[in-house]
C-alpha positions in Angstrom: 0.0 0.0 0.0 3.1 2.3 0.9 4.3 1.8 -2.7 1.2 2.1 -4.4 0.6 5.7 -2.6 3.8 7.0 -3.8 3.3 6.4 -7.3 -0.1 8.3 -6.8 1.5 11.0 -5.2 4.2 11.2 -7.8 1.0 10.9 -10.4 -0.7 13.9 -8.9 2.8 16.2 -8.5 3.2 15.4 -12.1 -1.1 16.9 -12.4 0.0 19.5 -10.8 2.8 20.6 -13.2 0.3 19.9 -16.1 -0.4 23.6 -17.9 -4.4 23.0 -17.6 -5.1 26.3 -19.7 -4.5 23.9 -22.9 -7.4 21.7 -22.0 -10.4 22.0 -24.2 -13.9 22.3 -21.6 -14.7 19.2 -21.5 -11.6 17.8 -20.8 -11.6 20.2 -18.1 -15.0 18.9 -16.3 -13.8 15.2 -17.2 -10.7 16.4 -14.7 -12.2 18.0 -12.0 -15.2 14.6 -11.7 -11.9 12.4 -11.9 -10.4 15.0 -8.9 -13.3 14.6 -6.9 -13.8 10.8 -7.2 -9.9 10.4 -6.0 -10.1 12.7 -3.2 -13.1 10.3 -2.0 -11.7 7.4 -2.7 -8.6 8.7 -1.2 -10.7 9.6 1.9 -11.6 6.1 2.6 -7.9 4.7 2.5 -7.3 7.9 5.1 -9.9 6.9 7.4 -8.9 2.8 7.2 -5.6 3.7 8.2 -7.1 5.8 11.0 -9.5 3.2 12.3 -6.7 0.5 12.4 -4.3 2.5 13.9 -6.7 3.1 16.9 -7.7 -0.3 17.2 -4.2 -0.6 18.1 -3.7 2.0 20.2 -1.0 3.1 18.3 -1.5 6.9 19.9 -1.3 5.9 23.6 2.2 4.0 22.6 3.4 6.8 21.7 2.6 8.9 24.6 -0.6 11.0 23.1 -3.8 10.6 25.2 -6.2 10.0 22.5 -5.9 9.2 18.9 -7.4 12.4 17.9 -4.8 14.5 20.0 -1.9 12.1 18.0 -3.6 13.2 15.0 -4.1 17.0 15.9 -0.1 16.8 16.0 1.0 13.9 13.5 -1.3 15.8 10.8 -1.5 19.3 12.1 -5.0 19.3 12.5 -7.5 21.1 14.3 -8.2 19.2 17.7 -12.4 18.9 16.3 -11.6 18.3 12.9 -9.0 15.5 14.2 -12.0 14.1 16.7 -14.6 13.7 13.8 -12.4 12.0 11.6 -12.1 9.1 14.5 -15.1 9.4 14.9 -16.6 8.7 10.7 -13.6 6.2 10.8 -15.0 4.7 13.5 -19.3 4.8 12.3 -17.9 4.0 8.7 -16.5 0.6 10.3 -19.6 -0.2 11.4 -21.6 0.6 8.9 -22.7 -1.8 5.8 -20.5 -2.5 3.4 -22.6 -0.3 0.9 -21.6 2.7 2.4 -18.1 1.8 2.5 -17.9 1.2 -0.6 -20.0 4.7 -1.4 -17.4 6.2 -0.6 -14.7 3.8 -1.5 -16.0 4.0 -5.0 -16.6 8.2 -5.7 -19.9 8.4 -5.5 -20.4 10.1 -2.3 -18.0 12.3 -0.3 -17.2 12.0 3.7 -20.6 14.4 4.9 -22.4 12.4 2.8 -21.5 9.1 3.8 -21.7 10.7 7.6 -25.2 11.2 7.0 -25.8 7.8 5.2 -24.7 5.8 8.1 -26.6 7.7 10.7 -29.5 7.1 8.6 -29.0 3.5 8.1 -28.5 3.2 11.8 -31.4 4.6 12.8 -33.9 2.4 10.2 -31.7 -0.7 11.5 -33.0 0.3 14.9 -36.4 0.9 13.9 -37.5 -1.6 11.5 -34.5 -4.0 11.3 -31.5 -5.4 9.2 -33.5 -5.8 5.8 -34.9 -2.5 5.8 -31.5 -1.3 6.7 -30.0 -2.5 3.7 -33.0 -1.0 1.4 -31.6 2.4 3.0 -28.5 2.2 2.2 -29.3 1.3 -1.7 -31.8 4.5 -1.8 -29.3 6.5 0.5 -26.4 5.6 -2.3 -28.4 6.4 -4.9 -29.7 10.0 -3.7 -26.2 10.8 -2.5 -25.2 11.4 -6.3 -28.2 13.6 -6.5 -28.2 15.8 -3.6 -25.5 17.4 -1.4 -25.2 15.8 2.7 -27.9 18.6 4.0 -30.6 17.9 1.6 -29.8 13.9 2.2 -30.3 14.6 5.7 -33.4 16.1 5.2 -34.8 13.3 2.7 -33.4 10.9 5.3 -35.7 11.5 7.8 -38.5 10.1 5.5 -36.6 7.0 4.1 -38.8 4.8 6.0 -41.5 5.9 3.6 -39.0 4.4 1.1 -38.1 1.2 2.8 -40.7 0.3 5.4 -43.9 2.4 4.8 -45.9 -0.1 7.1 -43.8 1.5 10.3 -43.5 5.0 8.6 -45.6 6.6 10.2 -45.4 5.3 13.7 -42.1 5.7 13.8 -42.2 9.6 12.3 -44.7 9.8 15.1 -42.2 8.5 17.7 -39.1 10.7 16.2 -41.6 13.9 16.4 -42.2 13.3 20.1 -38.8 12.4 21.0 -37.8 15.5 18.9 -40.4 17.9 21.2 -39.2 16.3 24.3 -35.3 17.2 23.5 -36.1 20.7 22.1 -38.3 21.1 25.6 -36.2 20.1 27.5 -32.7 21.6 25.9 -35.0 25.3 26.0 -33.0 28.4 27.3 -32.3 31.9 27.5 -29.2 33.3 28.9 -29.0 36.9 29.7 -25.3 38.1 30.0 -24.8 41.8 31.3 -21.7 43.4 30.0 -19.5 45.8 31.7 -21.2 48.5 29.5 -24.7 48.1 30.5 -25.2 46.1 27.0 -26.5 42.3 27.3 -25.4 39.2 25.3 -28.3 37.0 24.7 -27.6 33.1 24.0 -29.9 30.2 24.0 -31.7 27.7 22.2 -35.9 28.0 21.6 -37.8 25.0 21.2 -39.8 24.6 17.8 -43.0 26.5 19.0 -41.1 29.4 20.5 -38.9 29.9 17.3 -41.5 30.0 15.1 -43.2 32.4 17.0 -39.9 34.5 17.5 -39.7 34.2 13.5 -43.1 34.9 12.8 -42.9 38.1 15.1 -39.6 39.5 14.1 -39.2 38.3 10.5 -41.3 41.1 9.4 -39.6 44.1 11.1 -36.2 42.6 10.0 -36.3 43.5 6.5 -34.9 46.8 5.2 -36.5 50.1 5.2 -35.4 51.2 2.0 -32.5 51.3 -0.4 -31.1 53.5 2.6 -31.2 51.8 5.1 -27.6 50.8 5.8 -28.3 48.4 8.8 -26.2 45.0 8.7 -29.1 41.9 9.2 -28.0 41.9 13.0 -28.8 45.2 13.3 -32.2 44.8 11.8 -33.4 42.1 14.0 -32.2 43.4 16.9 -34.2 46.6 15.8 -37.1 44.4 15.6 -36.6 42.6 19.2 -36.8 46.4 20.3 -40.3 46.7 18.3 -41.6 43.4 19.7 -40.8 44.7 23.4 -42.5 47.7 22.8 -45.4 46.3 22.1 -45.4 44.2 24.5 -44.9 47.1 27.0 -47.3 48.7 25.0 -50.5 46.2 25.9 -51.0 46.9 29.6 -51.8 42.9 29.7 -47.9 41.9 31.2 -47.6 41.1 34.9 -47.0 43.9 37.6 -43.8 44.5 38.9 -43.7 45.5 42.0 -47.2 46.7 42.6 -46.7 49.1 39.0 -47.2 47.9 34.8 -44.4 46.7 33.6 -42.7 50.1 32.6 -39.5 51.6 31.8 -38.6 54.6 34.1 -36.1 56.8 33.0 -34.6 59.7 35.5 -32.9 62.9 34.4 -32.6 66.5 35.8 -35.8 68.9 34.1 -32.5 71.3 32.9 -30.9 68.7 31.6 -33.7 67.6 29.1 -34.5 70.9 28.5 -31.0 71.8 27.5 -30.1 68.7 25.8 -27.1 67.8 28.5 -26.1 65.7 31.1 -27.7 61.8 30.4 -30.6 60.1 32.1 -30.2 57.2 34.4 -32.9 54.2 33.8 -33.9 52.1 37.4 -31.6 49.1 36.6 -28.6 51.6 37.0 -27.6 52.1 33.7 -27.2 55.1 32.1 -28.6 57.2 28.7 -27.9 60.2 26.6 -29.8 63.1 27.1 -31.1 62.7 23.7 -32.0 59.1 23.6 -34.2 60.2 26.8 -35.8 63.1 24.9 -37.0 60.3 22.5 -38.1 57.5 24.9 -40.1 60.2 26.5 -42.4 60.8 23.3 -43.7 57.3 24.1 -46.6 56.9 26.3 -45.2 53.6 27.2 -42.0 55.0 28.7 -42.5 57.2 32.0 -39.9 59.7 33.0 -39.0 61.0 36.1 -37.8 64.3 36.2 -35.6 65.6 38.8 -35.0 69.2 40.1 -31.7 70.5 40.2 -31.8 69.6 43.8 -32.4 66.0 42.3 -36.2 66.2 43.7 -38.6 64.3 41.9 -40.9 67.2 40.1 -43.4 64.6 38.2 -43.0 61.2 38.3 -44.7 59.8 34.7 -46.9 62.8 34.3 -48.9 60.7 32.3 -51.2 64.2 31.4 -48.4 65.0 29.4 -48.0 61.8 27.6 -49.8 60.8 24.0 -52.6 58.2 25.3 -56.0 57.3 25.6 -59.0 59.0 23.2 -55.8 61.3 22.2 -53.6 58.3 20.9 -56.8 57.1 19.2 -57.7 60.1 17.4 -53.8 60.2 16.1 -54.2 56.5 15.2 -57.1 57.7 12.8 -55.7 60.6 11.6 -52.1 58.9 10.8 -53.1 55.0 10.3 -49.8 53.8 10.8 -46.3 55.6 10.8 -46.0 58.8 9.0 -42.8 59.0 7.9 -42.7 59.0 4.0 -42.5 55.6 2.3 -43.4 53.8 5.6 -45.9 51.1 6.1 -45.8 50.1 10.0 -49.2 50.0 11.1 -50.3 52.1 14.3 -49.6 49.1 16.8 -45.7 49.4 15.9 -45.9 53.3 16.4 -44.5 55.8 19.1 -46.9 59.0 19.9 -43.8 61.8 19.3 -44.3 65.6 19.8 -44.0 67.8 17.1 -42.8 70.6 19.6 -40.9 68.4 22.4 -43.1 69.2 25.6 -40.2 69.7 27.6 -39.7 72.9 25.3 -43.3 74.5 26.1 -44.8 71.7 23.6 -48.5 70.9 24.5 -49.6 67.1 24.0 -52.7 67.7 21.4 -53.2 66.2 18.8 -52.3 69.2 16.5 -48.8 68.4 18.6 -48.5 64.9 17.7 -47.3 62.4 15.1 -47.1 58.6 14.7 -43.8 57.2 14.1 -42.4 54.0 14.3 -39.4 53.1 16.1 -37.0 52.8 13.7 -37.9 56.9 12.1 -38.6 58.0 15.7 -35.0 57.3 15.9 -34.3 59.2 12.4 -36.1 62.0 13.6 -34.2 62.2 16.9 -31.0 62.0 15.0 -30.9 63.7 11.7 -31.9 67.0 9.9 -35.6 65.8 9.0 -37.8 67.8 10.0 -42.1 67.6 10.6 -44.8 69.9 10.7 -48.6 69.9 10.2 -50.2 71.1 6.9 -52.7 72.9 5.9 -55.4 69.9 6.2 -53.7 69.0 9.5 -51.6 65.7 8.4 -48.6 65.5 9.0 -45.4 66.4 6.4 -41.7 66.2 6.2 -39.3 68.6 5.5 -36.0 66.9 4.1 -32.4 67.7 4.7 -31.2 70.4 2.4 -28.5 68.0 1.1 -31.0 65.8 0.1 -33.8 68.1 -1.6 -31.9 71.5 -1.7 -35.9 72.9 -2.4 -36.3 71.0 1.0 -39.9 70.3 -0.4 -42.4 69.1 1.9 -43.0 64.7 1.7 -46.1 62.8 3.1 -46.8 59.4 3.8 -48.8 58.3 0.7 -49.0 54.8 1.5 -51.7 55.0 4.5 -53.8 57.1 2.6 -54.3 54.3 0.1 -55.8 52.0 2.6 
């Protein structure tokens, strides 16, 4: 075998000189099939040798604690990739001779042949060695049709294939066993940074993700050909939105004795001024302008201090956009009124045309809808709004954008 794999290498050093430019197409596709097959093929010697040299032990003679960790050094290898190639040596030893010779023969590369023999496995366990041998055939044969994800997919409905009398039982089975792992695997863990920010990891079970999808999937998408937000930054824009709302009900447990609420403290100058930064009641703290937004929102309370650091008004809920008034704007706007935008009212933040801690008043000739992503825009760029003549709402754009700075509307709600 030593010999024979030294003339190979020789062969492929000599391929490797070869000036492929002067190859005509096909002989070009011809090459790269005959590449593949040979790096499968060569795959399996690897992973014989492998398997035979840890059947020996061949690693702990030498002084390595695992065959894997031999490899990691003896090949240079990652320490995982060098732990799943014991591992495939080991399943493909195990496994039929059909999938062995899969991969002995071209037709299917490592993945694939990872995924046949899991497959095969689990049919041998469910309805036994002659079905089990059916899979493998079918497996095979899809394997030169279909890359290792899509045969994973297809494999969990081989038994329709091979043993249709237990199919459905056992799909059945596989389905509860599945919602039992995914219940009992279920977490969320909250991480708080040394910046105030938090790290969320976990895992959702089926139910949850869908409904996470079905909730964010539609605020995640772009706002326009200007929105420069990466696809992280859009859905974490959206788990803002979802939150909102949900603050936004009234139906979520108290806390304390109060609705669930976000309070926000800041000094009456310094909102007034634009200085200083607000603190919110878990201890972390906000610029004064990012508090001059959240307190547009009826479902954000602020707390405004005295320069003594006396509370003045603590939510002063008569100032904030709610009841009959929020109604009223919710038939006057229909949604966000920001040009081009089509959140509906539900995803929308009640803001002040005139900020009411500059003299504003909270009427409805005072107020505008806006969702949370142009409440933001408005808080932080040149836009500007006003009411016109017939009392709706209209946009004044930045001078570099429209040096006639001509006044836009929301066309879309007036459609519906």
């Amino acid at each position: 075998m030593l010999e024979e794999l030294t003339q190979a290498e020789a062969a492929i050093v000599d391929c490797l000189d070869a000036s492929v430019w002067s190859l005509p197409e096909p002989d070009l596709v011809a090459a790269l099939d005959a590449a593949h097959r040979l790096e499968q093929r060569l795959a399996a010697v690897k992973l014989a040798l492998v398997r035979e040299l840890d059947g020996r032990g061949t690693a702990t003679a030498q002084g390595a604690s695992s065959t894997a960790v031999w490899l990691r050094d003896r090949l240079r290898l990652p320490v995982g990739a060098a732990r799943r190639l014991v591992e495939l040596a080991a399943t493909l030893d195990a496994a039929p001779a059909g999938v062995r010779d899969a991969l002995a023969a071209g037709s299917a590369d490592a993945d694939q042949v990872r995924v046949i023999a899991d497959t095969v496995q689990t049919v041998h366990g469910t309805a036994g060695t002659q079905a089990a041998d059916k899979a493998v055939g079918v497996l095979v044969d899809w394997a030169t049709q279909f890359d290792a994800t899509q045969l994973r997919k297809l494999g969990t409905r081989i038994l329709d294939h091979v043993a249709p009398e237990v199919a459905d039982a056992a799909a059945e089975a596989a389905l509860r066993a599945q919602e039992s792992r995914t219940g009992r695997d279920r977490h969320v863990t909250i991480s708080e940074q040394p910046d105030g920010r938090l790290r969320l990891t976990g895992i959702l079970d089926t139910e949850t993700a869908a409904a996470l999808r079905a909730a964010i999937d539609p605020l995640s998408a772009p706002t326009g050909p200007d929105d420069t937000r990466t696809p992280g930054q859009r859905r974490h824009d959206a788990l803002t939105d979802v939150c909102r709302l949900a603050l936004r009900t009234g139906e979520l447990p108290e806390n304390g004795g109060d609705p669930a609420q976000i309070v926000v403290t800041t000094s009456f100058d310094g909102l007034t001024r634009q200085l200083g930064s607000g603190a919110l009641d878990v201890g972390q703290h906000l610029s004064a302008e990012t508090v001059r937004r959240l307190a547009c929102d009826a479902a954000i309370l602020p707390t405004i201090l005295s320069g003594a650091g006396q509370p003045l008004d603590v939510g002063r809920q008569r100032r904030l956009i709610t009841g009959p008034l929020r109604r009223a704007l919710v038939l006057r706007d229909k949604g966000c009124a920001f040009p081009g935008c089509d959140r509906p009212p539900r995803w929308c933040d009640a803001h002040h045309i005139h900020h009411w801690a500059n003299g504003g008043t909270t009427s409805l000739n005072n107020a505008v809808l806006l969702c949370g992503h142009h409440h933001r825009h408005l808080h932080h760029s040149d836009w500007a709004v006003r009411l016109g003549r017939d009392s709706h709402p209209e946009f004044i754009p930045p001078a570099w954008l429209d040096p006639d700075q001509l006044p836009r509307r929301n066309h879309y709600h007036r459609r519906t």
